[in-house]
N, C-alpha and C positions, 0 to 999 in steps of 0.2 A: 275170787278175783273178778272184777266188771270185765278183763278186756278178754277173757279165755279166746275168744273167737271173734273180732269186730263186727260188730251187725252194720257197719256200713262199708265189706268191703265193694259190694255194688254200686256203692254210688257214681251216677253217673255226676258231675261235676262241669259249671259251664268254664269256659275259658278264663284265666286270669286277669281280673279289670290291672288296669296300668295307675289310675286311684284308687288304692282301697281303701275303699269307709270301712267294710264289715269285714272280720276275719273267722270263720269257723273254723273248730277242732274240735275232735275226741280227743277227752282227758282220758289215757291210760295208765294200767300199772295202779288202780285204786281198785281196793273193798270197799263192801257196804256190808253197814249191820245197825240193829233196828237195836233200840236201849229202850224198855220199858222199866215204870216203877220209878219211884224214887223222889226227892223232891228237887229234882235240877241239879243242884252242885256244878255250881256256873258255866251249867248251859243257859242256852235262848228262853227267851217266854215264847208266848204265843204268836207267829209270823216272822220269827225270829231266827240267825245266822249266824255261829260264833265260827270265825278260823281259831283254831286251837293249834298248840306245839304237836301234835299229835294228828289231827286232822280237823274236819270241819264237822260242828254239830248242826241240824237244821231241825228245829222244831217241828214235831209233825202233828201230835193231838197231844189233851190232855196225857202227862206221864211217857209219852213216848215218842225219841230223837230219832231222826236217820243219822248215822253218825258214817261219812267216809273220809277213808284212812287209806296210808300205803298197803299195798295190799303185800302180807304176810307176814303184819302186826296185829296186834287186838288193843282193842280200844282199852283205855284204864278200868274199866269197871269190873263187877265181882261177873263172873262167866254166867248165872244162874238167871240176868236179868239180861242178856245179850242173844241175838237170832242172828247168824249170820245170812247175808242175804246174795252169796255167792253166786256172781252171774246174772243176777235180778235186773238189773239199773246199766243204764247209760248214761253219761255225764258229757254237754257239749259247753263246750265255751264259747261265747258270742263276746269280739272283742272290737274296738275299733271306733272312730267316732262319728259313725253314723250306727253304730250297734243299739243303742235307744230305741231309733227311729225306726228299725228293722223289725227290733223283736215285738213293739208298738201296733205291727201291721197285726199280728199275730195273738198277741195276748191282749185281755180284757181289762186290764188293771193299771194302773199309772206309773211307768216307770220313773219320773223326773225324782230328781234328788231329794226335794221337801217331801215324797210322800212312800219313797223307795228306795229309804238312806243307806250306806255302807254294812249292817246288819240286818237290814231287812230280808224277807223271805215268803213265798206266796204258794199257796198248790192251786194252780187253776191248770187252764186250758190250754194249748195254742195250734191253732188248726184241727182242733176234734181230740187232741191229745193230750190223757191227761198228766201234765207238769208239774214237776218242784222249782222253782228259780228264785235266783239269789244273787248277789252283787259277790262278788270277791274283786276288788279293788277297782279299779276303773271298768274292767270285764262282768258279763253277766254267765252264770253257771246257769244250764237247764239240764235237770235229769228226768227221764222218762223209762217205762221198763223198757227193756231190750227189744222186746218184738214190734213196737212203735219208734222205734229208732229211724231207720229208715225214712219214713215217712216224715216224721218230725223236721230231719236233716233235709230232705229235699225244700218243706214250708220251711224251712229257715235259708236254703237257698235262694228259692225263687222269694222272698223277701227281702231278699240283698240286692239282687236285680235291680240295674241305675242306683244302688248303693255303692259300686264297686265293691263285689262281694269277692274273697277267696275262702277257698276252702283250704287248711292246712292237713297234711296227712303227716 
């Protein structure tokens, strides 16, 4: 399970803008597990994002998905190609409609909709950390491992700043 312990209950947090453009949360209550092998079986290609009935697959190299799911399910696949990745990952949701323009300050890659459509999916950077992100529906998903949580969470606050940023807990 990602949320055994939150890695950001320290956050310190600025005040509640009274506009908010940006809204941050920890996604809890989700696993992660890594699927190698295989030839897709309508997962993602390469940079790629499926929400599934089940959970969400994210492409990560050739042959192998991070696949997160409710946590204390298992993903469909046979167990022998599956790594549980228990506690590894933290997953933030940037939501809001200056959420774009925030996560923009921060990552290197184009988020506009022609180049960073509804399945898209990226592992780069943002502020020295390194990220998975992904669109799930109007929101952007970032997961990072757990010990860069923290850090992440605060460069995605102070990027909200004069965004009307809140933090949801």
């Amino acid at each position: 399970m990602l949320d055994a312990a939150s890695p950001l209950a320290g956050l310190e947090t600025p005040p509640a803008a009274t506009e908010v453009g940006v809204t941050l949360r920890e996604l809890s209550g989700l696993a992660a597990t890594m699927l190698r092998g295989g030839e897709g079986e309508g997962l993602p290609g390469p940079g790629g994002a499926l929400e599934l009935a089940w959970g969400t697959a994210l492409w990560a190299a050739p042959g192998q998905w991070l696949l997160l799911h409710a946590s204390g399910t298992v993903p469909p696949f046979p167990a022998a190609r599956l790594t549980p990745l228990h506690g590894a990952r933290c997953v933030l949701e940037v939501a809001g409609p200056r959420a774009a323009e925030a996560l923009a300050t921060l990552l290197p890659i184009d988020l506009g909709p022609r180049a960073f459509g509804p399945q898209a999916a990226a592992a780069t950077v943002a502020a020295h950390v390194p990220v998975t992100v992904w669109r799930s529906g109007e929101a952007f998903r970032v997961s990072c491992y757990r010990s860069f949580a923290l850090s992440l969470a605060e460069a995605l606050l102070a990027a909200g700043r004069g965004r009307g940023v809140r933090f949801l807990r």
